[in-house]
N, C-alpha and C positions, 0 to 999 in steps of 0.2 A: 520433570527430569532435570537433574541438576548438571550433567557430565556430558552432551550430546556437543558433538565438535561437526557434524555432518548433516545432509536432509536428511526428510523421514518424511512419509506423508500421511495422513490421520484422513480416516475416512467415518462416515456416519451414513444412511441413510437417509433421504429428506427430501421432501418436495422442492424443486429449485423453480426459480421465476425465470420462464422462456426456456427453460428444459423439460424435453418430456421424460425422459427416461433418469432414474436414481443413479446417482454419483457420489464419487465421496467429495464433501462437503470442511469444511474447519469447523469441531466443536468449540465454542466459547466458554461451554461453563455455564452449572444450574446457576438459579441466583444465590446471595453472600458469594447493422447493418455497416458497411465500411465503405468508407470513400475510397475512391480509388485517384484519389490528387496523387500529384509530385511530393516529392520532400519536398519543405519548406526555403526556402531563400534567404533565411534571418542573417543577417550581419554576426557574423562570427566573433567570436572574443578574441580570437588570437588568429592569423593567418594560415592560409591554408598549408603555405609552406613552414610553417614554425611550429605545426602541429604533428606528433609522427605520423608516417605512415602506416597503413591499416594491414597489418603480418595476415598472414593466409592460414586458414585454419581447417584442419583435412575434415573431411564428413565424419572421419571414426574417432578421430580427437575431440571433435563436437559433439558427437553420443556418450561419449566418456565421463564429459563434463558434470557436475552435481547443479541441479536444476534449482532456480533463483526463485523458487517457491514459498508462501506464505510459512512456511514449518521451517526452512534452510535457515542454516547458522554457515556462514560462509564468511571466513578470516578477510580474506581478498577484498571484499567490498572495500565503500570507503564511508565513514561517518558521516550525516548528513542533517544535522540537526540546527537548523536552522529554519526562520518564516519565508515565504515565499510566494507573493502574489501573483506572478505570470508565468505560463509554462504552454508548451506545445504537444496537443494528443496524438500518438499513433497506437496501428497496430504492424504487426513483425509479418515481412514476407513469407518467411521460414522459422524454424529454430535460428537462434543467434547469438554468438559468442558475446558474455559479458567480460570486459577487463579493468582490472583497476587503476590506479592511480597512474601506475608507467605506461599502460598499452602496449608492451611488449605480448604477453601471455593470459590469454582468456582465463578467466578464476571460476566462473561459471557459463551456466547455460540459459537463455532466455527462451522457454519453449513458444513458440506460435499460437497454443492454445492453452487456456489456464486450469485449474483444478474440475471447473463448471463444462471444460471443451466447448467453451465459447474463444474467442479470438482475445488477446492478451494483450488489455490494455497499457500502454508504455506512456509513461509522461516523459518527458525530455524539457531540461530546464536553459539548454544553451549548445550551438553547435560550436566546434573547433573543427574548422577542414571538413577532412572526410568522417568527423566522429560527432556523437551527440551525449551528452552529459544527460543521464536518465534515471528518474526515482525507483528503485527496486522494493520487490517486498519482500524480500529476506533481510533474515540478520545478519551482523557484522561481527555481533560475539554475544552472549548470554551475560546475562548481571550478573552471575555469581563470579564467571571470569574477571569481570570489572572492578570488583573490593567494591569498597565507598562511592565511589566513582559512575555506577552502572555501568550501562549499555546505551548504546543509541538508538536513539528510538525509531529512526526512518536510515535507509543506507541508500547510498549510490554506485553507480559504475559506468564505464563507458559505452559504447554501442556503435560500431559501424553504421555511418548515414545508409548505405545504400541497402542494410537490414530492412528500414522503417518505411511503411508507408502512411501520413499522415491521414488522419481521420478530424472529424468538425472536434474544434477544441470549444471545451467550454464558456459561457460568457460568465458564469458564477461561480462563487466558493463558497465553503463551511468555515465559518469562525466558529469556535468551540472556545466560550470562556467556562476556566473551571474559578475561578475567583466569583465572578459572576452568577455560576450557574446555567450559562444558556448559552444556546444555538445560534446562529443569526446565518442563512440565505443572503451574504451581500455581492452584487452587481460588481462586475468591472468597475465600474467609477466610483466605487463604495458605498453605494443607498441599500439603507437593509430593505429587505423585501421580505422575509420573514426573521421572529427573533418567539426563541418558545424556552421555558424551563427545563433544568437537565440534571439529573443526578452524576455526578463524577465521580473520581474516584477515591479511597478515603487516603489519609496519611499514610498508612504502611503500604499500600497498593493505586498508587497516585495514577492521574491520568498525564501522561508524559505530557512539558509543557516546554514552548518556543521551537516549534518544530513543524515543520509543514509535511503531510502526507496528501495521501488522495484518495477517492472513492476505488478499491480495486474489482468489488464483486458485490452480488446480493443475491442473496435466496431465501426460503422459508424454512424454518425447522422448528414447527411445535414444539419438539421434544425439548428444546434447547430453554421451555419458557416462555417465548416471543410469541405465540399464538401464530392469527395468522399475518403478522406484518412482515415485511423485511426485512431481514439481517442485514445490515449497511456495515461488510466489510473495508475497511482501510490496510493501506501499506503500513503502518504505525503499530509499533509493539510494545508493550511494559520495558521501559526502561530498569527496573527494580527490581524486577522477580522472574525468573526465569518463564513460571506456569502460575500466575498469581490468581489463576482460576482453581486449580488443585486438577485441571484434567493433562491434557497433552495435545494444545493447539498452540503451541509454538509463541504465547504471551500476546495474542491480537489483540487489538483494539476495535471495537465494533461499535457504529451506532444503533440502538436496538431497543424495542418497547419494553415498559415494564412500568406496572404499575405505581411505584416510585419514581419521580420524575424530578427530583429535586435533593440537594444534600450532598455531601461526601458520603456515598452508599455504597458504591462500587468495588469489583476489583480492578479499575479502571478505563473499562468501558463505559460509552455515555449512556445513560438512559433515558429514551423519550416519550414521549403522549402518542397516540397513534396518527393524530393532527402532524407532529412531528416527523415522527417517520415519514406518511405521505409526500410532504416537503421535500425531505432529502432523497427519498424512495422516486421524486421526477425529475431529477437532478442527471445527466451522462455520468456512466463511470471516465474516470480520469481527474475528475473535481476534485479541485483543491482542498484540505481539509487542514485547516490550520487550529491549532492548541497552542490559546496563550495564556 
């Protein structure tokens, strides 16, 4: 779909991993438990007072809102394309109002639970005051709106602290080299622990690059190709192509098995060995996932 300004939500049928009952799911495209800690204490970028204050938002103005979901094209957000090695995991008390750049006016909605109704994993890359700067997995606009220019491939927005309650944050991330070809599992302190072959994605349908996402979701769906591995969902979308699969899952990007493990093959999701998958498949959702 070339002309969509709003969500939508795409469903499929599918075995999900730690669901028992069928849900709708994100189609990709044929081929060609929670802590209950405090918020966090991080030293703020900007003061509490220098930060605005947090505007009240009514229950029905909060339903209202269009939901910051994998499929959403949401103006409001803010571009977010850039690498990024440290960040903090929560999950949302409730639904909770997303805003942009001013934090006057919520742009969206951050539901509680995500497409799978499991609990909605939030990365948060830095607190201000009462607010947390936080990776979303909607879009900011479609490549075709972009011209030459694209789209961005990872968006943000802001989030009320007292929304989040934080969850065990990861100790590792995904390096995803598309120059390279591979994976690599590296440690806080940068030691790889795992590094495997990968197919990317080819020139006209590239795998967006210098951009940090995160692990958002995983489930199963034969149908999709993958047999029985994981589908290792990311917050990151085709920069280039609106639907550069040909279906209408909102241009994801996915780690995901296939026979091909190597090459510019894609429409720019990665593709792995099942050795691989494994790997990212015991990884927390919220992990970083970095494309350079």
């Amino acid at each position: 779909m070339r002309t969509r300004t709003t969500w939508m939500t795409v469903g499929v049928a599918a075995a999900v991993v730690a669901v028992t009952a069928a849900v709708a799911v994100p189609l990709l495209g044929s081929s060609p438990s929670s802590s209950s800690a405090s918020v966090p204490s991080r030293t703020p970028s900007v003061s509490a007072s220098a930060a605005p204050a947090v505007p009240h938002v009514a229950a029905a103005a909060l339903a209202a809102l269009p939901e910051a979901q994998y499929s959403a094209v949401i103006a409001g957000l803010m571009p977010s394309d850039r690498t990024v090695t440290t960040a903090t995991v929560f999950h949302l008390r409730a639904d909770a109002a997303l805003f942009g750049a001013a934090r006057t006016t919520p742009v969206a909605r951050f539901a509680a639970t995500d497409f799978l109704r499991q609990p909605t994993t939030v990365v948060g890359l830095r607190r201000e005051g009462d607010w947390e700067l936080v990776l979303t997995p909607a879009r900011q606009q479609l490549p075709s709106a972009g011209g030459s220019a694209g789209a961005p491939a990872q968006t943000s927005g802001w989030v009320p602290l007292s929304s989040l309650r934080k969850v065990a944050t990861p100790t590792a991330r995904v390096v995803i080299s598309t120059k390279d070809q591979t994976v690599s599992v590296v440690t806080a302190g940068g030691h790889v622990v795992h590094r495997f072959d990968a197919g990317v994605g080819t020139a006209d349908t590239p795998t967006p690059t210098g951009v940090t996402g995160y692990l958002e979701q995983r489930y199963v769906d034969p149908a999709q190709g993958t047999g029985d591995h994981p589908i290792q969902l990311t917050s990151l979308h085709s920069s280039a192509a609106d639907e550069p699969y040909g279906g209408h899952d909102g241009g994801l990007i996915g780690l995901h098995w296939n026979a091909t493990t190597s090459g510019a093959v894609s429409h720019g999701c990665v593709r792995l060995s099942a050795e691989a998958v494994a790997a990212v498949n015991a990884l927390p959702l919220g992990t970083l996932v970095t494309v350079e």
